[in-house]
Each structure stands twice: as C-alpha cells, then as structure tokens.
C-alpha positions in Angstrom: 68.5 5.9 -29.5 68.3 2.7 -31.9 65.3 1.5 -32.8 64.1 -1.8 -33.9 61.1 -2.2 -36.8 60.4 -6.0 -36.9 58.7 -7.3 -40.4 57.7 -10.6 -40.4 60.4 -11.4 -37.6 59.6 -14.7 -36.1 62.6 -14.7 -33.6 62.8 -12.9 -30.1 63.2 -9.1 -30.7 63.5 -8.4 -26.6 66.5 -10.4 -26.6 68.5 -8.5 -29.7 67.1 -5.3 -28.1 68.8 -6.2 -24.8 72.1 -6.8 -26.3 71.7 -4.2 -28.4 71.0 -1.7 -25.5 74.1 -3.1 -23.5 76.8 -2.9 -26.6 75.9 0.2 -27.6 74.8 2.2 -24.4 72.5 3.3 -25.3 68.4 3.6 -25.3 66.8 0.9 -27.9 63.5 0.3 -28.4 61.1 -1.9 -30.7 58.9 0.0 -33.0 54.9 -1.1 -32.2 54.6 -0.6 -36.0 56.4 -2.8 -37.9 56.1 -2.8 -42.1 54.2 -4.9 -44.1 56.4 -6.8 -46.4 54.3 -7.4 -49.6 55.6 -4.0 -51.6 59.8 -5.2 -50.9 58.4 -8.7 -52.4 60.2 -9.6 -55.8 57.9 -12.4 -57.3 60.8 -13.5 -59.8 63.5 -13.5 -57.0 61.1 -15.0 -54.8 62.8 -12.6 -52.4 62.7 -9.2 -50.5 64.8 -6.4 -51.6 66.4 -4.7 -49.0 67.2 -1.1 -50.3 63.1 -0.6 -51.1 62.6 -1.6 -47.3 66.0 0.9 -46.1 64.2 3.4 -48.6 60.6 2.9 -46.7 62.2 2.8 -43.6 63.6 6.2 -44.7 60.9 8.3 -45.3 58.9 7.0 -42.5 61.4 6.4 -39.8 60.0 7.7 -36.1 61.7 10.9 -35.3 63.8 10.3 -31.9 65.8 7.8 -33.2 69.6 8.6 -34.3 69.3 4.5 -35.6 66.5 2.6 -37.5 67.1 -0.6 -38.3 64.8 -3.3 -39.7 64.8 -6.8 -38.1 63.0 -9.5 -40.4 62.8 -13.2 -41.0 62.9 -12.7 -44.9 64.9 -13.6 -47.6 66.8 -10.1 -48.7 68.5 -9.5 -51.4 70.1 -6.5 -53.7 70.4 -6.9 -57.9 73.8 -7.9 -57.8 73.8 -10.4 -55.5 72.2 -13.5 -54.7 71.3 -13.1 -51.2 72.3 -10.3 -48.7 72.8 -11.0 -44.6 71.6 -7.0 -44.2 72.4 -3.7 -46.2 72.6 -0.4 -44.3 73.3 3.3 -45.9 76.7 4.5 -44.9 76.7 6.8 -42.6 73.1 7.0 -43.0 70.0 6.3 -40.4 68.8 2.9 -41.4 69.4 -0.7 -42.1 67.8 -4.0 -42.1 69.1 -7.6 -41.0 67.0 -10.8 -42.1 67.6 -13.9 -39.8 66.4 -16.4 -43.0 70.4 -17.2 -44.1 71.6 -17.3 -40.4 69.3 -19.6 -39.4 70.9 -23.3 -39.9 67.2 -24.8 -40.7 68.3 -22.3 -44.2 71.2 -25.2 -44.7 69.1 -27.9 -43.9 71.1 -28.0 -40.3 69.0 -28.9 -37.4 67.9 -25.6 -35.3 70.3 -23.8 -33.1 68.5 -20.9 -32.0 71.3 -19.9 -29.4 73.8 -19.3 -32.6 71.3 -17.7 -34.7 70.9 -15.0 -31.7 74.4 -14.6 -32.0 74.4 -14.2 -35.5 71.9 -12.3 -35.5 73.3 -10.0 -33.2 77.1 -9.8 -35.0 75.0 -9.0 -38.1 73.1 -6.7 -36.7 76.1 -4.8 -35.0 77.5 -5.3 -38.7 75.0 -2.8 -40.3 74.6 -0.4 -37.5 78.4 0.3 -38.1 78.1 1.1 -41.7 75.5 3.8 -40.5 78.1 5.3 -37.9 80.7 5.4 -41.3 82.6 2.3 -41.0 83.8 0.5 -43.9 84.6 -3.1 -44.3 87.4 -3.8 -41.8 90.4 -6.6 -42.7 90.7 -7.6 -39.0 89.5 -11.1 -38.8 87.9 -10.3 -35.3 86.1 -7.6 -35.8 82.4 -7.3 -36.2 82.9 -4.8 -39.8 84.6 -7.8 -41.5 82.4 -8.7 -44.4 80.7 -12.0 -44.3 79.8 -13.6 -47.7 79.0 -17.6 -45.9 77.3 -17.6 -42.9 80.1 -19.1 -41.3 82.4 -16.6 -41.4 79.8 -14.8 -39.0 80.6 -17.8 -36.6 84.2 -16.4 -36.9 85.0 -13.1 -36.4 84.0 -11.1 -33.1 80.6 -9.5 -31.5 82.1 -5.8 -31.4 84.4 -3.7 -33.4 88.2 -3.9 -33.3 89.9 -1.2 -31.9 90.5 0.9 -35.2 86.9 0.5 -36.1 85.8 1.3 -32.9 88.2 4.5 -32.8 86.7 5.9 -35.9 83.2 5.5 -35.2 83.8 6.6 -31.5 82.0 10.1 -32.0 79.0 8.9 -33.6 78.8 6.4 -31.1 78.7 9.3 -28.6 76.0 10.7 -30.5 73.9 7.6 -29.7 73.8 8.4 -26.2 
C-alpha cells in the first residue's frame, strides 16, 4: 500500500491517488493527518527542506504502508541545491513531491492545471522509484530520468522503461 500525507497541498489529492492506485496496482490511500509545515520552514531560504519532512515522515509513518510519500504545495529544497522537484530515500519508505516548481503560475505562465497533474504525477512516480532502488535512468522516456527544468518533466514518459521496470519488478510485487 502507498500512502499519501498532503501538507499544505492545495491541488486535488483524489485525482494523484487514482492514478497512483491504477500505475502501481496497488491499494493507495490519503493520510487524514497530514503534517504541519512550520518545523521544515527555513526562514533564510524562504523554503522547506525536504529531508527534515522524509525524516518526520519517517519516524511517524502509519504502519500498513510499504510507501509513504508526502504531497505538498511548498517550495522544497536540499543545501546543495536551489530548489528540489521531490527527494525520496533509496530504497527506503518515504518521499515527498511539492507541486510549487511544476505549477506554470511558478514561471509566471498562465495556469494549466491539467499539465501540472501530469507532472505532478511523473514526479511523483519519480520518487516512489527511488524507494523501490531505482537510480537515475539515461533513457529519455522513462519516468527515472532526472529532471533539473521543469520541462524536461513535460518530456520524458509517465512509467518506467523496461530496464527500470525490470529491476524494480520485485518490490513492485511487494506493493501488492
């Protein structure tokens, strides 16, 4: 089972859950107690840091879930980079995706809420991979290919490429 934690997500949560549930096959649900987001708050970043909320997420993760992963509308970031898309522990439990740099109103872009689902989604796929041991893939198509600019997300494919999807194929099972 996955399941989502929202914090601060202003976006529709069913909808990721659904596609969620139908890529992966498996049971996801959305957490009725999402995290408050003042202690992941870096006043001189003006930003959230996304390993304190994968290390909360950690120790207080619900027990049935083989997946945790954190779905926020914040600005994330990690100390050596200027932003971050999402950050997950490989082959760990959790991760977190932020919608705030996939959203176009970010880039001063007039809304497009159908593509932020989808990116939202691809990102989201992204990080759950790196929990089921997948690396960064070369293969422009697949979902593990990193993503510095947001349009690369637009770019590569919704699901993994056959290699990635061969490797991580037990742990998927293990979803189930």
């Amino acid at each position: 089972m996955i399941l989502l934690v929202p914090i601060d997500f202003p976006g529709d949560i069913d909808y990721l859950r659904d596609r969620l549930r139908k890529g992966f096959r498996t049971r996801v649900e959305v957490s009725l107690n999402g995290l408050d987001p003042k202690p992941f708050f870096n006043p001189d970043r003006r930003q959230y840091s996304s390993a304190s909320i994968i290390e909360r997420l950690e120790r207080d993760a619900e027990g049935a879930a083989s997946k945790v992963l954190a779905v926020t509308g914040l600005d994330l970031y990690i100390p050596i980079l200027t932003f971050v898309f999402g950050e997950a522990r490989l082959n760990g439990r959790c991760a977190v995706v932020s919608s705030y740099r996939l959203d176009n109103r970010s880039y001063g872009l007039p809304s497009n809420p159908s593509l932020l689902d989808k990116r939202l989604f691809k990102e989201s796929v992204h990080e759950l991979g790196h929990t089921l041991g997948l690396v960064h893939c070369n293969d422009q198509e697949c979902v593990m290919k990193s993503s510095t600019y947001v349009e690369e997300i637009d770019f590569k494919g919704s699901w993994f490429c056959r290699r990635c999807g061969d490797c991580c194929a037990p742990a998927l099972a293990g979803l189930k």
